[in-house]
C-alpha positions in Angstrom: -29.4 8.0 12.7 -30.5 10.1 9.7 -27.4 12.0 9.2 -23.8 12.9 10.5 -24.8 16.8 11.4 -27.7 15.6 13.8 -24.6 13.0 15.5 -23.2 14.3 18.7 -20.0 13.0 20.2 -19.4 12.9 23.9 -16.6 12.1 26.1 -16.0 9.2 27.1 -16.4 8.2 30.5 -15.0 4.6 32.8 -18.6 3.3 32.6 -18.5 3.7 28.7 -15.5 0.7 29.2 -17.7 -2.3 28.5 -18.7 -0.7 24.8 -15.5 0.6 24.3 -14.2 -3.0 24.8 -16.5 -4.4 22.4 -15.4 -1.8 20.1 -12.1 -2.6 19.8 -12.8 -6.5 19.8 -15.0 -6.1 17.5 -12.2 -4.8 15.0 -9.8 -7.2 16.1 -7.9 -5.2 18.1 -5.5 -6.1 21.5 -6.7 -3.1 24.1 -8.1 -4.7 27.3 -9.6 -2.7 30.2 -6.4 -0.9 31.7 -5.4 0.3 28.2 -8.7 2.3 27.9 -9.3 3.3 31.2 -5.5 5.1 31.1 -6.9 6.6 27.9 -9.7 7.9 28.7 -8.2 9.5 32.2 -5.6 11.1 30.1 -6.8 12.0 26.8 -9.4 13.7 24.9 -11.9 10.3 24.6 -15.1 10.9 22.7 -17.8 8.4 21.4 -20.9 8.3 19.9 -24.0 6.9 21.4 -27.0 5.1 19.2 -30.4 3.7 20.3 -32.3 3.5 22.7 -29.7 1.7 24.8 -27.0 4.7 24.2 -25.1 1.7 22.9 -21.6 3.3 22.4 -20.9 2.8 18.1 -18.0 4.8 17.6 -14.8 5.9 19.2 -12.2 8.4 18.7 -8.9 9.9 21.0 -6.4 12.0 21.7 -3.7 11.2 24.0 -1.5 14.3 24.8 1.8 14.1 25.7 3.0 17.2 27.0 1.7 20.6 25.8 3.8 19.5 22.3 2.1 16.6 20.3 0.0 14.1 21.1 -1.6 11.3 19.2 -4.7 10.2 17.8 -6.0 6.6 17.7 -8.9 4.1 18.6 -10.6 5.4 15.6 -13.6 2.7 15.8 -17.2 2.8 14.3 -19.2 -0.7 14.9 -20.1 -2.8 11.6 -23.9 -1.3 12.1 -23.1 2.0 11.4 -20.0 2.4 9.1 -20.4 4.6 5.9 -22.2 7.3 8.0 -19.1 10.0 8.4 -18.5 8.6 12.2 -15.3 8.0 11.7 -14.4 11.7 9.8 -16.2 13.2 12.0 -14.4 11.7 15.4 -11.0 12.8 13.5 -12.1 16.3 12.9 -13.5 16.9 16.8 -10.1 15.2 17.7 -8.1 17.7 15.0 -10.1 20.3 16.6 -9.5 19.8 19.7 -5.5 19.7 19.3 -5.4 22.5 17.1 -7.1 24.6 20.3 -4.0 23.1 22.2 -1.6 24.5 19.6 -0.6 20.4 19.6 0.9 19.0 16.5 -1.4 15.7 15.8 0.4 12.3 15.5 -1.1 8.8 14.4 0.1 5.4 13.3 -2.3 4.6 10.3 -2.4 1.2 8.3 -1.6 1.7 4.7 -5.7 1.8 3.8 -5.7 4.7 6.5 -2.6 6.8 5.5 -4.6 7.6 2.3 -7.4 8.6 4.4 -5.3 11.1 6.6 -2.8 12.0 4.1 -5.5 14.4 2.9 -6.2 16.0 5.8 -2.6 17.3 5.8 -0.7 14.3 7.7 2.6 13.4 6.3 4.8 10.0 7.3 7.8 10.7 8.8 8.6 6.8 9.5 7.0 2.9 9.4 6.8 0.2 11.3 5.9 -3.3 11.1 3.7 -5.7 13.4 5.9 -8.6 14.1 4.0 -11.6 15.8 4.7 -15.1 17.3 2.7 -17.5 18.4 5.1 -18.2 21.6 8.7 -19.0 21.8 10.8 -20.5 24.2 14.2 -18.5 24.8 16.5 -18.8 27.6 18.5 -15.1 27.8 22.8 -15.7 27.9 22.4 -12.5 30.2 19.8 -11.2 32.6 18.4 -8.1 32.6 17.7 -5.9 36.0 13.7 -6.3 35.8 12.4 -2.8 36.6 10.2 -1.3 39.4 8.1 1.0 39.3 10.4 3.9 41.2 12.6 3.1 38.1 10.0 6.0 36.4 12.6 8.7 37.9 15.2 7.5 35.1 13.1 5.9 32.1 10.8 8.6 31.8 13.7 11.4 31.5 15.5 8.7 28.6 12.4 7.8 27.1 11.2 11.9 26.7 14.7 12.5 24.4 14.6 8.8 22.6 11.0 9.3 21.8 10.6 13.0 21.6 7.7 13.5 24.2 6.4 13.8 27.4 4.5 10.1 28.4 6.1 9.5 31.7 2.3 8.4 32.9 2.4 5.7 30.4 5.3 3.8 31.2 4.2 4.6 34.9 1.0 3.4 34.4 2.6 0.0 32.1 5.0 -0.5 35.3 2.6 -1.2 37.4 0.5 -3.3 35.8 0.5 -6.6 37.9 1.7 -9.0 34.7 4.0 -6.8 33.0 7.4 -7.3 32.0 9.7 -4.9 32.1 13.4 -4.8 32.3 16.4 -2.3 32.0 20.2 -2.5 30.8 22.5 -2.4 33.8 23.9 1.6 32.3 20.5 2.8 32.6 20.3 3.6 29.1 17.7 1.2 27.6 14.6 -0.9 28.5 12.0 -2.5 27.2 8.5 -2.7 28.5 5.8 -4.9 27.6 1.8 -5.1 28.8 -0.8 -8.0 28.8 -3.7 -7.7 25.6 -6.6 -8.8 24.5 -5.0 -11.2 21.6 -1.2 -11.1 22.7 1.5 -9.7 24.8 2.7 -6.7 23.2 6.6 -5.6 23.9 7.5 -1.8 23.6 8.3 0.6 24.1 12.1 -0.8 23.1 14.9 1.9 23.8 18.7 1.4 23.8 21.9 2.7 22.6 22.6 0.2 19.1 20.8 -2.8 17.9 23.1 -5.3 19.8 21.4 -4.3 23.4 18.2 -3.5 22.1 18.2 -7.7 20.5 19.5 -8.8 24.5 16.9 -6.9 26.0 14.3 -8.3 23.9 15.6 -11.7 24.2 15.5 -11.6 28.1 11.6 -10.2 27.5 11.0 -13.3 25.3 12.5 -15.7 28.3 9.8 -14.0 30.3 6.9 -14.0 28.6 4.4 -16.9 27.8 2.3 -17.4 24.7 1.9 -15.4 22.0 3.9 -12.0 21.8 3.2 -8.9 19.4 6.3 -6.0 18.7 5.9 -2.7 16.6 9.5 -2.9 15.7 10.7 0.4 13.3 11.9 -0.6 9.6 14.4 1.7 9.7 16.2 -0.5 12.3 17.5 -3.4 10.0 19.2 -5.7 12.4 16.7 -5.8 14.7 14.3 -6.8 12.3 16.6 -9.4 11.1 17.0 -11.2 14.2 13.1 -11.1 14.5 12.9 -13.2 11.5 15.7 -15.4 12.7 13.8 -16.0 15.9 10.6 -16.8 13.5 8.7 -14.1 14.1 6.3 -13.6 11.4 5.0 -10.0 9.1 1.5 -9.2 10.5 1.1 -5.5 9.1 2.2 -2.5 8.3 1.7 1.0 9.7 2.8 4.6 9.0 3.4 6.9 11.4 2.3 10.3 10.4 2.6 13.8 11.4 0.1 16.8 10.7 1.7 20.2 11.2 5.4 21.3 11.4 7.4 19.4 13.9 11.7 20.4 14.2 12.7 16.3 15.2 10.7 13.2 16.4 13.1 11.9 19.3 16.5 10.0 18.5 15.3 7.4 16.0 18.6 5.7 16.8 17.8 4.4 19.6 14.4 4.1 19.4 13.6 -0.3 18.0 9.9 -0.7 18.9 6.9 1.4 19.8 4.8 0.8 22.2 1.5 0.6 19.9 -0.8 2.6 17.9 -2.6 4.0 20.8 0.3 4.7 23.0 3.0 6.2 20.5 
């Protein structure tokens, strides 16, 4: 590979699954198979190929959601062939891309990263921090309805105004995911969703009307879930991250979530507690 203006990118395809697996578990990350097959079905997916395998080396998306933002993530080059411009190059194709959407481009960057995009014109508009546990036992005072996957007809209308976009076919596709957890208050107006990865069980999307529901729903998650657990929890949302220290849950890292171009709101950020992770918004 002489040079990054000889390096094509192409879109990614489901056979490209097993490198973009190693990809991503090569950096450490927690996708597994249904995570980048739902990407690459509904986003702009592009890689780039090397040898004389077509090995995949580097990855780069865009998940739309809706016609009005849609995010950027899975930004991976393999340790072979960093320092080449993959990366920048995977960004700009992925900028360009969502620029000839008239989409406004969103990402959740690590600190080292937000000084990387900040540059291109990305500014943060809120952070979040990986909380983790290694497994906990908890035992719920109250039950929460646990939620089917015709319960899409009210979570994604909720979800579109506490998150500020259109991903009803990501908390479709998370609902019927054959391990998942996910449950709903009784008033229809929170839940909490959670999928199966590569390193842990990652809860979120966590929506509800004040801290004191969104810390029962999440409790009644942790009574259902085995081993260890990951959450994106918001800073902004104090109590919540309290009682996540209370319950032992440790500071893993940090990320920014940042916004290129103008943007009037992002959702109701009070009642928004966890994301649902860096690729999924």
């Amino acid at each position: 590979m002489a040079n990054t203006e000889a390096i094509g990118s192409r879109l990614l395809q489901p056979w490209h699954l097993p490198g973009a697996l190693a990809l991503s578990a090569e950096a450490g990350w927690n996708q597994i198979a249904p995570d980048w097959l739902l990407m690459i079905e509904h986003g702009h997916a592009i890689g780039i190929e090397a040898g004389d395998d077509g090995a995949l080396v580097a990855s780069g998306l865009a998940l739309p959601f809706g016609e009005r933002l849609a995010w950027i993530s899975m930004v991976l080059v393999t340790a072979s062939h960093r320092r080449r411009g993959l990366a920048s190059k995977l960004v700009s194709d992925c900028l360009a891309w969502l620029e000839q959407r008239g989409s406004v481009a969103v990402l959740d960057a690590t600190a080292a990263g937000a000084e990387v995009y900040r540059p291109l014109g990305f500014e943060t508009v809120r952070r979040i921090t990986r909380w983790q546990h290694t497994g906990i036992a908890m035992s719920a005072a109250a039950q929460q309805p646990a939620l089917q996957p015709q319960d899409i007809d009210w979570l994604a209308p909720l979800d579109r105004v506490v998150f500020g976009a259109e991903r009803a076919f990501v908390l479709a596709d998370l609902l019927r995911r054959p391990k998942a957890v996910a449950l709903g208050l009784p008033s229809r107006d929170g839940f909490a969703l959670s999928r199966e990865g590569r390193v842990a069980t990652q809860i979120g999307p966590v929506a509800a009307p004040q801290p004191e529901a969104a810390i029962a729903l999440f409790d009644a998650m942790l009574a259902r879930i085995h081993g260890p657990v990951f959450i994106d929890a918001y800073d902004d949302q104090a109590t919540f991250a309290t009682h996540l220290e209370k319950l032992g849950f440790r500071r893993q890292r940090g990320f920014e979530r940042m916004v290129r171009g103008r943007i009037e709101s992002f959702g109701d950020m009070a009642r928004s507690f966890a994301a649902a992770g860096p690729e999924l918004g």
